[in-house]
N, C-alpha and C positions, 0 to 999 in steps of 0.2 A: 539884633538882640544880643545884648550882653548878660551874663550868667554866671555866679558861684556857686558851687552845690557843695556842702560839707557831711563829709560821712564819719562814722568813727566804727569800721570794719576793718578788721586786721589786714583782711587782701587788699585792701589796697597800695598797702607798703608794695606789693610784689605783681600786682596786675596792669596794662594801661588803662587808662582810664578814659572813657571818650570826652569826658567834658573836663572843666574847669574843676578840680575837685580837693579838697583841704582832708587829709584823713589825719586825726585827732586818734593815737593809737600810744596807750600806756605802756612804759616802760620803763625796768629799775635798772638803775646802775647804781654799783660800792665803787665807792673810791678804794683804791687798795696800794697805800702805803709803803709794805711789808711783803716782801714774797712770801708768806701765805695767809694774806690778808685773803678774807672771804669775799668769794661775791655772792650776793645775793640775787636769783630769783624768786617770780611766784611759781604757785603749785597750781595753775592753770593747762589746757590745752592749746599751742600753738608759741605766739611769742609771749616769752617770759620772762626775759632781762636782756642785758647786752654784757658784754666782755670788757674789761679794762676802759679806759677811757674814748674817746675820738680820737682819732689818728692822723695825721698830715705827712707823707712823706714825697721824695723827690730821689729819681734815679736818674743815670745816665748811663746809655752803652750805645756799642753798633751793633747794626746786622749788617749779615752780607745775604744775598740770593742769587740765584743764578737765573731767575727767569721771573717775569713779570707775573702779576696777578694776586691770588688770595694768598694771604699768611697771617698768621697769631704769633704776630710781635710779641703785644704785651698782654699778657695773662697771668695768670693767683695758680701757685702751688703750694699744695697740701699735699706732697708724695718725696719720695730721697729720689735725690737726682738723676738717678739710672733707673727709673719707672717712667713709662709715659703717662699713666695713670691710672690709679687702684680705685677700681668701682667697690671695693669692698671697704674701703674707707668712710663711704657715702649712706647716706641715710636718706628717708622722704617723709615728712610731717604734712598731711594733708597739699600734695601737689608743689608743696617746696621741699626744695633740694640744699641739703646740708652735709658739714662734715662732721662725724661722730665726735661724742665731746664724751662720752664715756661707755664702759663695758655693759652694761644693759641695757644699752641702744635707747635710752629714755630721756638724751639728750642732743642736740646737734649744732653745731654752728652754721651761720648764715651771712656772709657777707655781704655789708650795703655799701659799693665802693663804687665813688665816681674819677676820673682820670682826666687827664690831659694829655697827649704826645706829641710837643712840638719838633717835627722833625725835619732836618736839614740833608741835603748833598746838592752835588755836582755833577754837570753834563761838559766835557771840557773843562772852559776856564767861565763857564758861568755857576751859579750858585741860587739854590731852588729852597724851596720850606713851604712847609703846610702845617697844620694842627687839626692833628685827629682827636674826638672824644670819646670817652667809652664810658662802660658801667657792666657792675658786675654784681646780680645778687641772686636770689634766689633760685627766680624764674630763669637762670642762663644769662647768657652777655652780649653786648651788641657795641656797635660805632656809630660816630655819627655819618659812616658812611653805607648803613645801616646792608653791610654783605653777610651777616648771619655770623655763623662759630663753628667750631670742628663739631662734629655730630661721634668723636671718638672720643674728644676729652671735655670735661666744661672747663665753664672759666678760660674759654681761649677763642676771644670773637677776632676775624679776620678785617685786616685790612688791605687795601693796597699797594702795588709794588712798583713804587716810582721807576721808571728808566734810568740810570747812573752811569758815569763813562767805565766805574772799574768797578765789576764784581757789585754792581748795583747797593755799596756801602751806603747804608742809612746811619744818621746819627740819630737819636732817640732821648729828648729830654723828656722825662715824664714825671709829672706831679700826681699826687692819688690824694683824696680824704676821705671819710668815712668809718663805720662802725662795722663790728661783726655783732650780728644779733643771736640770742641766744631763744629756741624753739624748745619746746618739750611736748612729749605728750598725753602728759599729763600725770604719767605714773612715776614722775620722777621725786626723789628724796632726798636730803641730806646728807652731805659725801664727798667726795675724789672725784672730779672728773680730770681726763687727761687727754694731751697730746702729745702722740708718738713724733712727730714730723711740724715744725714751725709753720704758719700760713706766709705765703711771701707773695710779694709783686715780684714779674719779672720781666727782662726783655730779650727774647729769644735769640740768638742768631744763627737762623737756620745751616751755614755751612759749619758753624762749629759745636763744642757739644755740651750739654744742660751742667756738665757740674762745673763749665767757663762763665755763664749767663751771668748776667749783672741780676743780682736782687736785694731788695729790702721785705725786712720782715716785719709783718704785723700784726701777729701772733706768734709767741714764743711756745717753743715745745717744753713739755714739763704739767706740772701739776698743779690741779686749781681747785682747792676748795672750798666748795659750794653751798651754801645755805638755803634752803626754801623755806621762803615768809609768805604769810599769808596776808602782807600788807594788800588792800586791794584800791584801787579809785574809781568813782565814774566820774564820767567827763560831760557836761551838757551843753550844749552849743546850737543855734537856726541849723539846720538842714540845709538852706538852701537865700543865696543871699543873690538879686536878681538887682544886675546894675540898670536895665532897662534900654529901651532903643538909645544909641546916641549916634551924636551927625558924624556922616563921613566925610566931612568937610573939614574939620579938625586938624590942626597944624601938630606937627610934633612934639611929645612931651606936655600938651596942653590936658591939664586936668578932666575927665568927665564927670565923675563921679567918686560919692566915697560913702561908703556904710559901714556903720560903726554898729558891731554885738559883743554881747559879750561872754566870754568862755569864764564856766561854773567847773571845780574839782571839787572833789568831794571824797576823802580817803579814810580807811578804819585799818585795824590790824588787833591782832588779837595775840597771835602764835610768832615765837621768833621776834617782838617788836624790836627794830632799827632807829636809829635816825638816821634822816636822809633830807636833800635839798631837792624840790623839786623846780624841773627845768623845762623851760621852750626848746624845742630842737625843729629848727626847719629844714628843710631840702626841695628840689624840685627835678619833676621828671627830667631825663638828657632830651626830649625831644624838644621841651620848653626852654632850655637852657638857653642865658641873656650871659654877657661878657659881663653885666655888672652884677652882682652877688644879690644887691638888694632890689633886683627886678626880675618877673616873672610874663613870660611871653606869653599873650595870648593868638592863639592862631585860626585862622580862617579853614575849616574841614575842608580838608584831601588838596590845600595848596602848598601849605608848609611855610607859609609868610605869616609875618607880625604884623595884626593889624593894629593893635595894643597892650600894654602891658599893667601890669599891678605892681603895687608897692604893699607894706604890710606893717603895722606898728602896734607894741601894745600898751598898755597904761596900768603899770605895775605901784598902785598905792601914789599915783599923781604923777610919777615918773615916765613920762612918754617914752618909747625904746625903738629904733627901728629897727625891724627884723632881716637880716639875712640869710639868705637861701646857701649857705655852706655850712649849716650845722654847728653855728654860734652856739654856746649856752646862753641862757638869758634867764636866770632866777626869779622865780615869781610866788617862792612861798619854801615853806619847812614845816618839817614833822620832825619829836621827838623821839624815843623810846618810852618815854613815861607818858606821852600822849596815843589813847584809844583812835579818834578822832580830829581830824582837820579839815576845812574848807574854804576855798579862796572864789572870790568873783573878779578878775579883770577884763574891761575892755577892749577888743581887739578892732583893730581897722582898714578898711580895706580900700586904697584911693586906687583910681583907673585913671590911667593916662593913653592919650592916643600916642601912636607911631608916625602918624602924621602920612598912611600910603595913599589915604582916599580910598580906600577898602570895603566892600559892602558885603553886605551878610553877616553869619551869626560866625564871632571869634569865639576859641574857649582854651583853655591849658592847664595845666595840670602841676600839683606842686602837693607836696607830704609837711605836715604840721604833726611834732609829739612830744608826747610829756615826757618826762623821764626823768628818773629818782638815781641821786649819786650824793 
């Protein structure tokens, strides 16, 4: 038995999910042209907008270690380099963990960053490499070699520590995407928020010391402000989209199935009104994670194998699109300032392909669908 279940609950941005699950989770983003172009949030409890645009970046450094086993390479700093890290910097919105985005504690930020670490050295005169993944948001961080994080700092999940011939030198290519999400709650207003200290990637090297570290920044320190609109949307969508038995006789890439619903917005504003574009934003859990962007793994409970996958497309006014799980935009409608009210109906669609392992039982995976206004 094959399975979709679609929810539209904020946790599931930040919780695992045991089954196959699409969260449908509103969100506004300003474009901000101007260093002190506004962003705008709503005046809700929980997530309430996102920070600046998506981000894409890419670092390189080495480490060196002296002995095998756990370390936090790469890890997100929000503290000055001569801190290990300031618990007083941090905040908590209902069981997620964020970093203060202003002085009445009525705002926080929240990282949704996934990584890559393709990493290289040498034992002698041969030559090794691996590719580590990670992710980094709310709920803490993890790898795909899934050994946990420092229980001292967040944002610092561990990985492993190849054997090397000199001073166990790693080189560290790293690619990061994703968004900083912005939390409130609830009593937040119109204002200044700020950051004392930039949010950055970085890549540690344990024998030498944090203000040598290679990093890139994706949040800048300084001042941001803030608007709260009362722009609001619902969002209406099946619950639950049930692909049905299919044969595990099935060769690779061969189609099973495809179910086709369709996703309803529905937006008003009243106070503060904006114009804004609203947008698809997809992603998918690291446990899910396919080397191609536009496929999503489904997996067979407690083996960790693919026994099929999904694809995802929508039909934006006759326009078929297909969807990417790295947080593509994909424009599917607009609201003005001079408009109370908007509402769009597009279809969305969900085809199943096998893996082709001969696999039995029930597969399922996990992957985040959102709206978001910029």
């Amino acid at each position: 038995m094959i399975f979709l279940t679609l929810i539209d609950k904020i946790t599931a941005l930040v919780s695992r999910l045991p089954r196959w699950k699409v969260a449908l989770t509103l969100l506004l983003l300003a474009d901000a042209p101007g260093a002190l172009a506004a962003t705008l949030i709503q005046n809700g409890r929980g997530l309430v907008g996102v920070i600046n645009n998506n981000y894409s970046t890419s670092l390189t450094g080495p480490s060196r270690y002296w002995a095998e086993g756990n370390q936090d390479y790469v890890f997100l700093s929000w503290y000055i380099n001569t801190a290990s890290c300031n618990p007083s910097l941090m905040m908590e919105i209902d069981g997620v963990q964020g970093i203060k985005f202003n002085t009445a504690g009525t705002l926080m930020l929240v990282p949704e960053v996934t990584f890559v670490d393709n990493r290289s050295w040498s034992v002698s005169t041969t030559n090794y490499s691996d590719t580590i993944t990670g992710f980094f948001n709310g709920n803490g961080s993890n790898t795909s070699e899934n050994r946990g994080a420092s229980s001292s700092c967040y944002w610092k999940p561990y990985q492993s520590t190849p054997a090397t011939s000199v001073d166990r030198y790693i080189t560290h290519q790293v690619t990061a995407t994703g968004r900083m999400l912005i939390y409130g709650t609830g009593q937040q207003v119109s204002g200044t928020a700020s950051l004392a200290q930039p949010i950055r990637l970085g890549i540690a090297d344990p024998i030498g010391t944090p203000a040598n570290y290679k990093y890139s920044t994706l949040v800048a320190a300084g001042s941001y402000p803030i608007v709260v609109s009362d722009l609001g949307c619902t969002i209406s969508t099946p619950t639950r989209i049930d692909f049905g038995p299919q044969p595990a006789s099935s060769v690779a890439n061969e189609e099973l199935a495809s179910r086709t619903n369709n996703l309803s917005i529905s937006c008003t504003q009243t106070k503060n009104p904006i114009g804004a574009t609203l947008t698809l934003v997809t992603g998918t859990n690291l446990a899910y994670y396919s080397s191609n962007e536009y496929e999503v793994n489904l997996l067979k409970n407690g083996s960790g194998a693919a026994g099929a996958y999904v694809k995802m497309s929508i039909d934006v006014n006759g326009a078929v699109t297909p969807v990417a799980f790295n947080r593509k935009f994909i424009d599917i409608g607009s609201i003005t300032s001079a408009q109370n009210a908007v509402s769009f109906n597009h279809p969305v669609t969900y085809t199943l392909y096998s893996r082709g392992t001969g696999m039995t039982g029930k597969v399922s995976g996990s992957a985040e669908l959102s709206i978001v206004m910029r």
